[in-house]
Every structure is written in C-alpha cells, then in structure tokens.
DOLO-817788 format. One record per residue (C-alpha): residue in one letter; x negated, y negated, z. Coordinates in Angstrom, 3 decimals, decimal comma, padded with zeros to 6 digits. Each point is the difference from the previous one (the first is absolute). Example, Ala and Ser with C-alpha at 12.3 -4.5 7.8 and 13.67 -1.06 7.14 Angstrom:
residues 2
<drenti code="A" c1="-012,300" c2="004,500" c3="007,800"/>
<drenti code="S" c1="-001,370" c2="-003,440" c3="-000,660"/>
//
This chain:
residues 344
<drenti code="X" c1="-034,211" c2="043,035" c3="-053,754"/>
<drenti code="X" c1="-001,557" c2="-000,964" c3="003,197"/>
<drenti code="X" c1="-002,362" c2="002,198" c3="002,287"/>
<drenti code="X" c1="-000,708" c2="-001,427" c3="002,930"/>
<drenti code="X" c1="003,467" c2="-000,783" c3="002,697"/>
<drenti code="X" c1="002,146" c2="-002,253" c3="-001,252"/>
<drenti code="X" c1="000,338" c2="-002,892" c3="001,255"/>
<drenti code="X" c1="003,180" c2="-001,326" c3="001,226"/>
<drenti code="X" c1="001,188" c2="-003,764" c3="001,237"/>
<drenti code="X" c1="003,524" c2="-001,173" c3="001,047"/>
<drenti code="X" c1="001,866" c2="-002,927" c3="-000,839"/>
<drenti code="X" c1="002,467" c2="-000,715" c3="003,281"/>
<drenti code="X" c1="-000,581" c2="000,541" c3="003,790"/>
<drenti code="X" c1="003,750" c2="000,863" c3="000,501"/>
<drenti code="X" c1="001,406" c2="002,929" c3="001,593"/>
<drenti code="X" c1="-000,142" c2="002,246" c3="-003,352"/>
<drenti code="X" c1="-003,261" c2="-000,787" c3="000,140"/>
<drenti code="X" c1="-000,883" c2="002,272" c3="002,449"/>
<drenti code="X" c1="001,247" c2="003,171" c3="-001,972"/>
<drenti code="X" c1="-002,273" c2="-000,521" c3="-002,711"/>
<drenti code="X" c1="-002,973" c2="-000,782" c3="002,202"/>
<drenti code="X" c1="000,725" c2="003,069" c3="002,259"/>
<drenti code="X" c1="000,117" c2="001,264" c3="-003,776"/>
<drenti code="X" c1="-003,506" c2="-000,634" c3="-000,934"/>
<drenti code="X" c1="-001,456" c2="001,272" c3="003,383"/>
<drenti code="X" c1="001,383" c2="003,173" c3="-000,572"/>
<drenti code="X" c1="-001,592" c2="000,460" c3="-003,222"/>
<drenti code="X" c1="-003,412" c2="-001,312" c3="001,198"/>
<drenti code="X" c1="-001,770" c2="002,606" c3="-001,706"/>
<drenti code="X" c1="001,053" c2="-001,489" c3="-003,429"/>
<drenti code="X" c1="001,307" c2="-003,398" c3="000,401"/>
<drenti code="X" c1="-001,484" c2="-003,206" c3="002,686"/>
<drenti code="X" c1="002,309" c2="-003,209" c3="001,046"/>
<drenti code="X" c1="-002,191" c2="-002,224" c3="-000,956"/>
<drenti code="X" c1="001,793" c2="-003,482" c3="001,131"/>
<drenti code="X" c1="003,539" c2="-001,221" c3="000,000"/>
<drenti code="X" c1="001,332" c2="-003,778" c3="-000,215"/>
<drenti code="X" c1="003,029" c2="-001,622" c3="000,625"/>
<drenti code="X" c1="001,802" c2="-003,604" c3="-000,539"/>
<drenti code="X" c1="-000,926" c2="-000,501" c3="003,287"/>
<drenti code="X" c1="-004,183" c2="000,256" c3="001,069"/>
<drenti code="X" c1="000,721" c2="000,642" c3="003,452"/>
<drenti code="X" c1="002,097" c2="002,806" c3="-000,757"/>
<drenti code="X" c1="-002,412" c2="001,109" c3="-002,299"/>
<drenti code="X" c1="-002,864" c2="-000,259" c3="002,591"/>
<drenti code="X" c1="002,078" c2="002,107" c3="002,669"/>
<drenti code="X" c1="001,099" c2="002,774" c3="-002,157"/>
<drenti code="X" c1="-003,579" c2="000,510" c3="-001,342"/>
<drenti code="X" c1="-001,159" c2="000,159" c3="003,874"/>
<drenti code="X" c1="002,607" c2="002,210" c3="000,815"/>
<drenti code="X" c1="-000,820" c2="002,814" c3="-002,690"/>
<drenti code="X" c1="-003,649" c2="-000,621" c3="-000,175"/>
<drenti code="X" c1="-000,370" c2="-001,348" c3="-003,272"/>
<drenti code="X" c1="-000,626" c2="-003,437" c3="-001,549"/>
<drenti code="X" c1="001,646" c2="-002,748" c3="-001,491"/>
<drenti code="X" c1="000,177" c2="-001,864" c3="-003,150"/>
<drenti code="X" c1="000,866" c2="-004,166" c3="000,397"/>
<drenti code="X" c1="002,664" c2="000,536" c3="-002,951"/>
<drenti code="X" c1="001,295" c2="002,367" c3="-003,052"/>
<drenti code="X" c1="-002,791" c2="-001,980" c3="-002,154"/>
<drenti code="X" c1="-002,691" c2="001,010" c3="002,285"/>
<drenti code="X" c1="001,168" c2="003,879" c3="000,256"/>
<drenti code="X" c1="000,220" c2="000,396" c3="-003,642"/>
<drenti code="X" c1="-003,523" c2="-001,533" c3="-000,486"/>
<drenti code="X" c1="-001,755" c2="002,538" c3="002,607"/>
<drenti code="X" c1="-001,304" c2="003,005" c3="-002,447"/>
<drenti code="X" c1="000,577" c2="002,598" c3="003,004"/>
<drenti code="X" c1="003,767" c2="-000,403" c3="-000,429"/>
<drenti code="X" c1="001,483" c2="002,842" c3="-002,724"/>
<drenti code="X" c1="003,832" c2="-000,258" c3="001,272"/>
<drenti code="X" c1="002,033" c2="-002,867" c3="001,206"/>
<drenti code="X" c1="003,028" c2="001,223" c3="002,377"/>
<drenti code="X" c1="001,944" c2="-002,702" c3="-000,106"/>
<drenti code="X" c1="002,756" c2="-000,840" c3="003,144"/>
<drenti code="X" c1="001,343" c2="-003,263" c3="-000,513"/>
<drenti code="X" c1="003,494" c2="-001,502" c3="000,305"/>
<drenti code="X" c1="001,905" c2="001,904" c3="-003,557"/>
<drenti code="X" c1="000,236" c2="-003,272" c3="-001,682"/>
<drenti code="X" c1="-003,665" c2="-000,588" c3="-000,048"/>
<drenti code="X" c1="-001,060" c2="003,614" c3="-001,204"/>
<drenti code="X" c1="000,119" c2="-000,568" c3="-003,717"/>
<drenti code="X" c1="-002,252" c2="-002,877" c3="-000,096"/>
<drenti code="X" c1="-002,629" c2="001,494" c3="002,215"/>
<drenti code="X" c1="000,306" c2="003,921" c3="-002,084"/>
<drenti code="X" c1="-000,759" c2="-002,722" c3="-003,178"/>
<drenti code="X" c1="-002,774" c2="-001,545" c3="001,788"/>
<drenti code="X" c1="-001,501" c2="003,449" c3="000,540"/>
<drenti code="X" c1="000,650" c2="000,801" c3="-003,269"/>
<drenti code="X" c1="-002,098" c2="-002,856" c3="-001,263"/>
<drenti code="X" c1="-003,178" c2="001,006" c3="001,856"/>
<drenti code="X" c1="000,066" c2="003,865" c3="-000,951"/>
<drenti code="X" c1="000,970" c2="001,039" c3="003,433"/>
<drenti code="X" c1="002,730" c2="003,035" c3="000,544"/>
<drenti code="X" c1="003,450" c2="-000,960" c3="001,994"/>
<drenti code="X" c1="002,005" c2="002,029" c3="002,604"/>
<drenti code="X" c1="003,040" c2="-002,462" c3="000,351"/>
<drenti code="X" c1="002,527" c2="000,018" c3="002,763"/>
<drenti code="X" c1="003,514" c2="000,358" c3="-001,498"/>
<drenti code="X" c1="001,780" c2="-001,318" c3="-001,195"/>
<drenti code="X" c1="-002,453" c2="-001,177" c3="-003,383"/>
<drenti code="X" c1="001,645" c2="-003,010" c3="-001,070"/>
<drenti code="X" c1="003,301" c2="-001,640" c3="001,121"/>
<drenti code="X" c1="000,634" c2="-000,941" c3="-003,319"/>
<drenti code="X" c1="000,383" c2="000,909" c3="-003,376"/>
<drenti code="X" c1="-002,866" c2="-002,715" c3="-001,163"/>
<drenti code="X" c1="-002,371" c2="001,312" c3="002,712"/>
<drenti code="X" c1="000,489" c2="003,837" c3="-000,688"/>
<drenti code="X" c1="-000,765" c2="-001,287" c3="-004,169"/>
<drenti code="X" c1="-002,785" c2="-001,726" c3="000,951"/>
<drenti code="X" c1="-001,802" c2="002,921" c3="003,227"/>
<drenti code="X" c1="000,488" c2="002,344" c3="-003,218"/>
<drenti code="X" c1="-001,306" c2="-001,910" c3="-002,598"/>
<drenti code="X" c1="-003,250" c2="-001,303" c3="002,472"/>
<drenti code="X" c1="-000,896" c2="003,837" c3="000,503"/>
<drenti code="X" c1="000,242" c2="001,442" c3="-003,624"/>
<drenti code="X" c1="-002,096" c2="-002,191" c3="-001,453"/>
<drenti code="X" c1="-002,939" c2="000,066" c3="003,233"/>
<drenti code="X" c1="000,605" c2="003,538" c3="000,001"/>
<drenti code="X" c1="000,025" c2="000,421" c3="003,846"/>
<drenti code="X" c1="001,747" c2="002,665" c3="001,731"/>
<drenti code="X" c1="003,024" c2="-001,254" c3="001,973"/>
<drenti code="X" c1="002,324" c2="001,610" c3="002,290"/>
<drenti code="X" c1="003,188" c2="-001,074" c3="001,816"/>
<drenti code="X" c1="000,801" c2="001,170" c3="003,460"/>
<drenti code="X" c1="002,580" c2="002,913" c3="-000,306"/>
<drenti code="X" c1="-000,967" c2="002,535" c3="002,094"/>
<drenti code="X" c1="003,058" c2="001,487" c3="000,648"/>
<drenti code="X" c1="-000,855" c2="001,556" c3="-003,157"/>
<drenti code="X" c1="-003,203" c2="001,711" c3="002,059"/>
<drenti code="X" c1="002,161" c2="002,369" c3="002,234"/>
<drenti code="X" c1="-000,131" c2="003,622" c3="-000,611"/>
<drenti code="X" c1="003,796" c2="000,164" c3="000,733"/>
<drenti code="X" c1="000,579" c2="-002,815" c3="-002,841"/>
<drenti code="X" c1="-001,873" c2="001,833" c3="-002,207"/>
<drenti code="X" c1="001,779" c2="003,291" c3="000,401"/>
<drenti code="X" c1="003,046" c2="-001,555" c3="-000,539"/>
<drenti code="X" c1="-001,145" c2="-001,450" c3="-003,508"/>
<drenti code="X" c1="-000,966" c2="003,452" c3="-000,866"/>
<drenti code="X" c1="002,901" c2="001,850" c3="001,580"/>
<drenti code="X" c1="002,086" c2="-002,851" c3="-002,856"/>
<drenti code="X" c1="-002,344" c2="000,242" c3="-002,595"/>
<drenti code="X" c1="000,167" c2="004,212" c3="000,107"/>
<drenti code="X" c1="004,165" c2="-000,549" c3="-000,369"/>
<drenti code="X" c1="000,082" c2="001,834" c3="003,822"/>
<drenti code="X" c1="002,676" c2="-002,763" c3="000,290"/>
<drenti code="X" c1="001,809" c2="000,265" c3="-003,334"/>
<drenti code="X" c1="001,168" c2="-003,399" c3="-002,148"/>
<drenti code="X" c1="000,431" c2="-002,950" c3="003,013"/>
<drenti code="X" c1="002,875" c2="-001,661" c3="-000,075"/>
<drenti code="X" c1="-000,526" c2="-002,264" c3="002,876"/>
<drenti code="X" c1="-002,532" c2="-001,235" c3="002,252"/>
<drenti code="X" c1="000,113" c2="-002,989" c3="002,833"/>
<drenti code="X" c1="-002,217" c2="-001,457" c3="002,242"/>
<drenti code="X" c1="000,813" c2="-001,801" c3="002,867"/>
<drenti code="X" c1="-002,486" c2="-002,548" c3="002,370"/>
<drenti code="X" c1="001,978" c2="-001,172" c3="002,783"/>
<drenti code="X" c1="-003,007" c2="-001,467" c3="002,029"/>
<drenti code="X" c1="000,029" c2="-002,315" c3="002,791"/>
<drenti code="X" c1="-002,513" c2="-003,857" c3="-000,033"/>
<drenti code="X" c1="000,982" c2="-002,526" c3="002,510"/>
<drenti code="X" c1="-000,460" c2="-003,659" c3="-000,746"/>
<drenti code="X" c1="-002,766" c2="-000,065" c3="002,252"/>
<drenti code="X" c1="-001,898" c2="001,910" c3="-002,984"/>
<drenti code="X" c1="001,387" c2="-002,042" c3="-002,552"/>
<drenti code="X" c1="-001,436" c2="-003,057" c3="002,193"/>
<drenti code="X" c1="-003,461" c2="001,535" c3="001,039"/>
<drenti code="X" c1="-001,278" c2="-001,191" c3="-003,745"/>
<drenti code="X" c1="000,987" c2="-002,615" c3="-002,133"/>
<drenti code="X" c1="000,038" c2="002,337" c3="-003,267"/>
<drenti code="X" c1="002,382" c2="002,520" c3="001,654"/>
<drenti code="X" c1="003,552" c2="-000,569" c3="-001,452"/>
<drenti code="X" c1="-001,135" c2="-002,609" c3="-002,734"/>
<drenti code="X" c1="000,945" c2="000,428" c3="-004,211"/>
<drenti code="X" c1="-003,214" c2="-001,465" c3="-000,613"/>
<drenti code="X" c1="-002,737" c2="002,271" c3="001,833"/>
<drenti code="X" c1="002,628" c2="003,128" c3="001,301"/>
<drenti code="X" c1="001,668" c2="000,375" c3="-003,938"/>
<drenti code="X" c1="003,036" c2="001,232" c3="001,854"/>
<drenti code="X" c1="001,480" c2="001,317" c3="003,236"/>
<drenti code="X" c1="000,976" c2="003,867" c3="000,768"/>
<drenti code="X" c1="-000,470" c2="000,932" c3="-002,764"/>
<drenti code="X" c1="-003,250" c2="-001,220" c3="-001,223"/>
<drenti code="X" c1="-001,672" c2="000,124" c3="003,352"/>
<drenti code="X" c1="001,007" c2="002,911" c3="001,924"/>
<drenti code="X" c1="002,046" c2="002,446" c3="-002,490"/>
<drenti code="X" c1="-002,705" c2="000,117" c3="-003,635"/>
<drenti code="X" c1="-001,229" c2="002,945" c3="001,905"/>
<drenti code="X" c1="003,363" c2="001,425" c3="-000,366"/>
<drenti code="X" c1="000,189" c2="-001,159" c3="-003,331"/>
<drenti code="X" c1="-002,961" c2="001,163" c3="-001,446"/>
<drenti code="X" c1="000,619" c2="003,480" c3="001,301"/>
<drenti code="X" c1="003,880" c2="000,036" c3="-001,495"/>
<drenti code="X" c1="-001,782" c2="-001,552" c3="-003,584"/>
<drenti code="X" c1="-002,845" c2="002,951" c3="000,723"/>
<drenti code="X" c1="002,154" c2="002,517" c3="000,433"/>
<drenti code="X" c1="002,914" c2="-000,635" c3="-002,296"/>
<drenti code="X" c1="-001,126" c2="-001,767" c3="-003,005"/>
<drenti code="X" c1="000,442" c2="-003,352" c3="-001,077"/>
<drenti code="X" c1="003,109" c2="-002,142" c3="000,467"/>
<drenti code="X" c1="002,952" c2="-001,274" c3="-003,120"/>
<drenti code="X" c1="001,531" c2="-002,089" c3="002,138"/>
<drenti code="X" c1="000,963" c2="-001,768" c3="003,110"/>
<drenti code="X" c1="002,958" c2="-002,057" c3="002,038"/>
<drenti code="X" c1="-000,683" c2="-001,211" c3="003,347"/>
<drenti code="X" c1="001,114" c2="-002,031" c3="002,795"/>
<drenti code="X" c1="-002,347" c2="-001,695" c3="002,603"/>
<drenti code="X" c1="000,538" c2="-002,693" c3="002,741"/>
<drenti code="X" c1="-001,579" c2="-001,293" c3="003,101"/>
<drenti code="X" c1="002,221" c2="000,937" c3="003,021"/>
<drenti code="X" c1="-002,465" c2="000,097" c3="002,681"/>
<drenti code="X" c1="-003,276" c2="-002,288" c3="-000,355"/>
<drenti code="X" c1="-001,063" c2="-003,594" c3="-000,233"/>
<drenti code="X" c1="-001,661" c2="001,024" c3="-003,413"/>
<drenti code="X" c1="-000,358" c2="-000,964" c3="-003,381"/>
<drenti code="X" c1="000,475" c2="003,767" c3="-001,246"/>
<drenti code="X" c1="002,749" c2="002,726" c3="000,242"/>
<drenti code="X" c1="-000,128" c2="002,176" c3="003,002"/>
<drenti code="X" c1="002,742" c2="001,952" c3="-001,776"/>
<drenti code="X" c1="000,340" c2="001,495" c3="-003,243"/>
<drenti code="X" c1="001,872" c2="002,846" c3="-001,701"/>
<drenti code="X" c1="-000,195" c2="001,098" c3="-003,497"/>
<drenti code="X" c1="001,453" c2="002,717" c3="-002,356"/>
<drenti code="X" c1="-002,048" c2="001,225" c3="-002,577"/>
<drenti code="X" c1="-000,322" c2="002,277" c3="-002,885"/>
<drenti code="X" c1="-002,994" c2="001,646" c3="-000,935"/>
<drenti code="X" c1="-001,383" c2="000,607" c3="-003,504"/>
<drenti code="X" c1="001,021" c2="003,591" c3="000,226"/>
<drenti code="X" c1="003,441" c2="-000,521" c3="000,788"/>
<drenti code="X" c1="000,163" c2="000,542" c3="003,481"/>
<drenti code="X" c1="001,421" c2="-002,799" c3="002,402"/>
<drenti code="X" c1="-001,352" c2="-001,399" c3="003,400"/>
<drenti code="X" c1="000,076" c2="-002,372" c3="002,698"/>
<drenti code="X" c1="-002,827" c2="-002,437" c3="001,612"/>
<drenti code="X" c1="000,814" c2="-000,949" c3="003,341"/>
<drenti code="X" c1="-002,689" c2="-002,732" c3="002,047"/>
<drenti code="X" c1="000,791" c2="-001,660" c3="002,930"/>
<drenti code="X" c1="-002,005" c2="-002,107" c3="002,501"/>
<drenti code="X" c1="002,917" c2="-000,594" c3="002,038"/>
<drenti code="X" c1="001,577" c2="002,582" c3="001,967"/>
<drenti code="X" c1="-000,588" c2="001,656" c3="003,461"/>
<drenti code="X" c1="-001,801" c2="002,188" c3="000,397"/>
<drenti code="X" c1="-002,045" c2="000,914" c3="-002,825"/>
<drenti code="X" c1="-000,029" c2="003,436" c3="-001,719"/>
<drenti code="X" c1="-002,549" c2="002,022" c3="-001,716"/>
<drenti code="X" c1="000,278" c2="-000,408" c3="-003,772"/>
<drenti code="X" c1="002,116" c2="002,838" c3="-001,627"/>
<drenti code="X" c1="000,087" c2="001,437" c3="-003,813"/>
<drenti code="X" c1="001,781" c2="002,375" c3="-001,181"/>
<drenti code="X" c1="-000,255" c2="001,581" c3="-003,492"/>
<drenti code="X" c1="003,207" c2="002,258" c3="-000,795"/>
<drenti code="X" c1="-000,265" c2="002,276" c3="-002,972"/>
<drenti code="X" c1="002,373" c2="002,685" c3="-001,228"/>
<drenti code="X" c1="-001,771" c2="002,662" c3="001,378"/>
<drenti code="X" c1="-000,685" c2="-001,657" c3="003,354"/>
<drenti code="X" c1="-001,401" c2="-002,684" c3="002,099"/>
<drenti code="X" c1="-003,143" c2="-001,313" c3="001,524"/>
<drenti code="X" c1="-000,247" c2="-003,105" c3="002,937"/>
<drenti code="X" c1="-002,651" c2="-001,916" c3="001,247"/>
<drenti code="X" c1="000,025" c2="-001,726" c3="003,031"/>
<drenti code="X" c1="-002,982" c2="-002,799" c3="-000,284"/>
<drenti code="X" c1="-003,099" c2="002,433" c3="-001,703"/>
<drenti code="X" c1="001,644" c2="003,442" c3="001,914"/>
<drenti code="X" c1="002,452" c2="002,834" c3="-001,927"/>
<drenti code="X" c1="002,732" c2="000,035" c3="002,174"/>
<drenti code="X" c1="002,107" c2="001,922" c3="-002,370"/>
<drenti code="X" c1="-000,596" c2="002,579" c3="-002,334"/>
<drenti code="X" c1="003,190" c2="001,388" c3="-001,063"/>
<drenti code="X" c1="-000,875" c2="002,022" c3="-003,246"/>
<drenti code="X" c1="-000,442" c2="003,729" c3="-001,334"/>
<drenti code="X" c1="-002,762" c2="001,452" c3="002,171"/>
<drenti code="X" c1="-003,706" c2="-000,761" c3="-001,848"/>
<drenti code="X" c1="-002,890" c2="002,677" c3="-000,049"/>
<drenti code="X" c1="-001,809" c2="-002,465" c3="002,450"/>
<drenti code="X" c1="002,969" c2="-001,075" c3="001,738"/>
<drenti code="X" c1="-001,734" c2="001,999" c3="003,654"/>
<drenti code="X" c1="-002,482" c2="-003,094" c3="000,433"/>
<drenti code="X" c1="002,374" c2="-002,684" c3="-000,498"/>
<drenti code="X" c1="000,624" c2="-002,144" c3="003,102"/>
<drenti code="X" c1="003,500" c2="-001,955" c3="000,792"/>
<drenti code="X" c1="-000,470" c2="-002,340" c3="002,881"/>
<drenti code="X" c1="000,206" c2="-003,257" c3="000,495"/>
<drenti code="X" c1="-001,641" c2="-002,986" c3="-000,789"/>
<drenti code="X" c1="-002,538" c2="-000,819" c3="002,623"/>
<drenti code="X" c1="-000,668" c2="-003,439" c3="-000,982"/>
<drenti code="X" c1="002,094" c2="-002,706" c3="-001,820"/>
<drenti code="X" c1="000,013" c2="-003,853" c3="000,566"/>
<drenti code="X" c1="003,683" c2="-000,329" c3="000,091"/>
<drenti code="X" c1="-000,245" c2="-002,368" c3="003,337"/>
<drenti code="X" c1="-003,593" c2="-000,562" c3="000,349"/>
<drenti code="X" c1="-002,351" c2="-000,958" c3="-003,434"/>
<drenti code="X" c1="-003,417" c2="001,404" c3="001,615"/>
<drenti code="X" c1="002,085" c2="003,433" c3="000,524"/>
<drenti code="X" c1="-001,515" c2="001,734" c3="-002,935"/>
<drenti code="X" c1="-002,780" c2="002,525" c3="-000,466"/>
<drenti code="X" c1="-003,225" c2="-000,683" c3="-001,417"/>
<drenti code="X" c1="-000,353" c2="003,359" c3="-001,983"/>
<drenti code="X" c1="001,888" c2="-001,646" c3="-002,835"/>
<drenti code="X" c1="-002,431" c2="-002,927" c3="-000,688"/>
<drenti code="X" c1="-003,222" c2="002,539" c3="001,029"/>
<drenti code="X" c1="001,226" c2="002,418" c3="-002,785"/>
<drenti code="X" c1="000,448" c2="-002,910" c3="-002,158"/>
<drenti code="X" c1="-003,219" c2="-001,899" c3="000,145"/>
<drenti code="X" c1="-001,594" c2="003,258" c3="000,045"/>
<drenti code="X" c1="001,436" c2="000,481" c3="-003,453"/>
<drenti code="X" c1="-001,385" c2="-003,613" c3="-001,007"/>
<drenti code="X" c1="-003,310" c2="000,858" c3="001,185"/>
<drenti code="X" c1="-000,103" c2="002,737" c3="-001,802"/>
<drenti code="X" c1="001,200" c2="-000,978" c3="-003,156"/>
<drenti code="X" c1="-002,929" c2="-002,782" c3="000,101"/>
<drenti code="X" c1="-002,818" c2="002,501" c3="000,764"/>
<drenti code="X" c1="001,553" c2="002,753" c3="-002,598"/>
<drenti code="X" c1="000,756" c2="-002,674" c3="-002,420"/>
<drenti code="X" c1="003,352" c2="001,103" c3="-000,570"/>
<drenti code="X" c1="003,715" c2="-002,220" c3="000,273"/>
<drenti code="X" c1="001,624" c2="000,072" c3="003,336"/>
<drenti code="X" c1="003,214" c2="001,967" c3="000,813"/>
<drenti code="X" c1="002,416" c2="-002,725" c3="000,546"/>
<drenti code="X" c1="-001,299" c2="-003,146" c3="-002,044"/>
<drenti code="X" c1="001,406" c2="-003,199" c3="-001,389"/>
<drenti code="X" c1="002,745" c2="001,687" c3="-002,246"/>
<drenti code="X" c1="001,499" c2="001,764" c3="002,751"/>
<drenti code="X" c1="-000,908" c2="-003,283" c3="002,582"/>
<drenti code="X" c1="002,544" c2="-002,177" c3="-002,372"/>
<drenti code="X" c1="003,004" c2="003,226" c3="-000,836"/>
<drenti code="X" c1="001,416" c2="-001,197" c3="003,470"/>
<drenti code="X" c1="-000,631" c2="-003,722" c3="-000,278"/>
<drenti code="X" c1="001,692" c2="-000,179" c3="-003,535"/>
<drenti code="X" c1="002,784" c2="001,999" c3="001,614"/>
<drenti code="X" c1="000,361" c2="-002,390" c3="003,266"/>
<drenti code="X" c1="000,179" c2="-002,991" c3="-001,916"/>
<drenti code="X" c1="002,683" c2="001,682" c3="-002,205"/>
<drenti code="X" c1="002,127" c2="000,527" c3="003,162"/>
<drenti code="X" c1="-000,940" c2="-003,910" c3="001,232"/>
<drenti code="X" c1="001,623" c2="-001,208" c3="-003,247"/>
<drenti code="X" c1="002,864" c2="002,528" c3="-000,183"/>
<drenti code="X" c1="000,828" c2="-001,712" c3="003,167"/>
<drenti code="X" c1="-000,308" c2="-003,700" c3="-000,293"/>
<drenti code="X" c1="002,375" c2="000,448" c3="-003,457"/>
<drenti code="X" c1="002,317" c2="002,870" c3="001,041"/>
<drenti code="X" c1="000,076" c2="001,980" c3="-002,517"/>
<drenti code="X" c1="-002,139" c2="003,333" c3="-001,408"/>
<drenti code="X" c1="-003,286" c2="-000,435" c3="-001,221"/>
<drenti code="X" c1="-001,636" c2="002,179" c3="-002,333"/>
<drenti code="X" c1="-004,118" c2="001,123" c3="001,153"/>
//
C-alpha cells in the first residue's frame, strides 16, 4: 500500500491523453503526473510543457523512475498489450485505453503478464462510472424490469476520411484491431455485455461503404445472450449525421433507454425512489466529433485506480471485464468474414 501521492506517468501525447492528465490534476491531493512520453520526443516535450509536468525519453526510462506507481497508457490499440506487459514486468500498475488487446494472443498474454506480477490493471470503461448506468444495473438486477427478452444498441456515428487520414494507425487491422466497432462502439458493447450478461452467440454482417479504410465502417449483428434473450449491435462510421448512441433493455415488465450515459426512458412500475430520477437527454456524445465527450467518466475512473492502489484493494472494472467485450468483438469479426453464427 502506498502513502505518499501516487505517482502517475502516461504513455501517448494524443488527444485521449488529455482526459487522463486533466484526470490526475483533479485528484492532486492524492495522485501527481509525474512525466508522459510518446513515439515521438517532440510530442512528448510539448505535452509535458503544456500541463506542467516532465518527460521521460521512452517507456524504458518511465518504468525505471521509482516516483512512477501507475502507467496510463494512450497509445494506438494495437500497441497497448505490449506496453500493459512491459509494465507488468517492472511492478508498475496499468490504466489502459480500450480496447486491451486487438487480439485473442494479446488479451492471453496482458492477462497472463499481470497475474503473475501481481499489479493492479484497469481498462478504460467508464461508461460503467455513470450514476444513471449504475441505476439501471440495479433497477435489472432488483427484477424492476422482469425476465429481458431483448436488448439493442445502436452507434450510428459520423468520422470523415479526413480523421481516418490525420494518423497513420486510424483505419489499419494492424494497430486499430477493427473499424466501428472496435473503435468507436466497445463503449456500447461493454455496457450491453454489463448490463445483460454474457453472449451464446453471434451472426453478423459488416462492409466498408464509405471510407478509404482497411476496416468496416458498417456492421450489424444479431445476437443471443446467455440468458436467452436476443439483440442487435449496430456500429457505423459512415452515415450523416451522427447520432448519440442508444440502448434499450426491454423486459416483461417494462423498459429502460439510454441515450449515450443519460436515462432517457424509464418506462416501468413506479420505484420508491422513482421522485429523484432524471429523464433528459444526453448532453454529450461523440457521434460527429471524437473530442465531444465528458471528462467525468475517465476522472471517476482513475479516481477509482488511485484508490484501489493507496487502499490496496482490486479496481472496479479490471482486466476480466477489459477483455468480456474484446472476446465478444472478435466473435462478431469472424462471424462476418465466414457468414455464418459463431458461438462466444
């Protein structure tokens, strides 16, 4: 258990970069950026300017310096296994962009690295981290909703090529793992697997109809959860304009939406507490524009990660639940590319 703040670095001047810096600041009474790096020096230089912090040359020389306790690591998704394992290797604890491995090799091998060093790792789901998300998990889990028989989610977002182009990862198998769905919609997708349970099987259908890219920008697939219930995945990249992501979880004794992290339907038996509940709108989602998102979701996160280092306890959302929506994507991928069901 550590004492003193704990010290944080990050791995990846990019524009996610700046949540989980703005992060740390907030919680400067318990937790200091220490330094950040990045691929690229100069980068690294700016950013460390620009937030008053320092900088580290490389990964090598961040994981050497004893004032770093947690690595936050923001590089392109197909590099984030191998630097979670390098953290893993020199004792130091992991908050990890999602998704946490674009394949099924790199999820074995991020899980394997942190059982046996024993860090704490978490993946970035903070969806998860919204009081509205977590009322609807217990409004489910207390039966307020009855036995589901269906739930959907649909992300029809908007990216133009000009953000496919503005970095050479964007829209690549090799450092992206995937398109619309593995980019923009595992939010949604961690939420439906959160919510609902885990998935039997899948059938799905994806394309590229829009962009110069190696990855669908389209994708729809049925599904049909362990309990029984059925559902639908819809991720696009592709059409104009962009809407908020919608779920909706139907039960037999009613219905609950939400719109991005906002209840925008609550369609059940009134509740004893039902007087403080608010319907309205999301007032953020990132269905045209990627920065479009608030930062309460990664504060309330890393918060949590801080916390579990100085308490000594696991993290919320860790590396079991980082991989439930990974495993599940690259179910969908292959049921896909061979047309025909595949079982989770």
């Amino acid at each position: 258990m550590i004492t003193k703040k704990v010290g944080v670095g990050i791995i990846g001047c990019g524009v996610i970069a700046n949540y989980h810096s703005s992060a740390v600041l907030e919680l400067k009474h318990k937790a200091k950026l220490v330094g950040v790096t990045d691929g690229k020096l100069e980068r690294a230089k700016k950013f460390a300017e620009e937030h008053g912090t320092g900088y580290f040359r490389d990964l090598d020389e961040m994981l050497a310096s004893p004032e770093i306790d947690i690595v936050c690591i923001c590089t392109p998704s197909g590099l984030h296994a191998e630097a979670v394992i390098a953290c893993a290797k020199a004792g130091k604890h992991v908050v990890v962009e999602k998704p946490l491995g674009i394949t099924i090799e790199q999820l074995d091998e991020v899980e394997k690295a942190v059982k046996e060093s024993g860090i704490k790792a978490s993946c970035i789901l903070q969806s998860r981290f919204y009081r509205s998300v977590k009322r609807t998990k217990n409004a489910i889990d207390e039966g307020l909703i009855g036995k589901i028989v269906c739930a959907d989610v649909y992300m029809k977002y908007n990216r133009t090529q000009a953000y496919y182009d503005s970095s050479a990862w964007r829209g690549t198998k090799a450092l992206d793992g995937g398109g619309a769905l593995m980019n923009q919609g595992i939010h949604g997708v961690d939420l439906l697997l959160h919510l609902m349970g885990s998935v039997k099987s899948v059938f799905a259908f994806a394309k590229t109809l829009r962009h110069h890219i190696e990855v669908e920008d389209t994708l729809v697939c049925a599904l049909e959860f362990t309990s029984g219930a059925l559902g639908v995945i819809e991720a696009a990249t592709s059409v104009s304009p962009g809407y908020p992501r919608l779920l909706n979880i139907h039960g037999e004794k009613g219905t609950i939406s939400l719109e991005e992290n906002s209840i925008v339907r609550w369609d059940i038996e009134k509740t004893a507490n039902e007087e403080d509940l608010v319907i309205t709108p999301s007032g953020y989602t990132a269905a045209n524009t990627p920065t479009a998102i608030s930062a309460d979701g990664h504060l309330f996160q890393i918060e949590d990660m801080v916390d579990s280092v100085l308490e000594g306890r696991e993290p919320l959302v860790g590396i079991k639940e980082g991989r439930q929506s990974v495993d599940l994507i690259l179910a969908i991928y292959r049921s896909a590319e061979e047309g025909r069901v595949v079982l989770v």
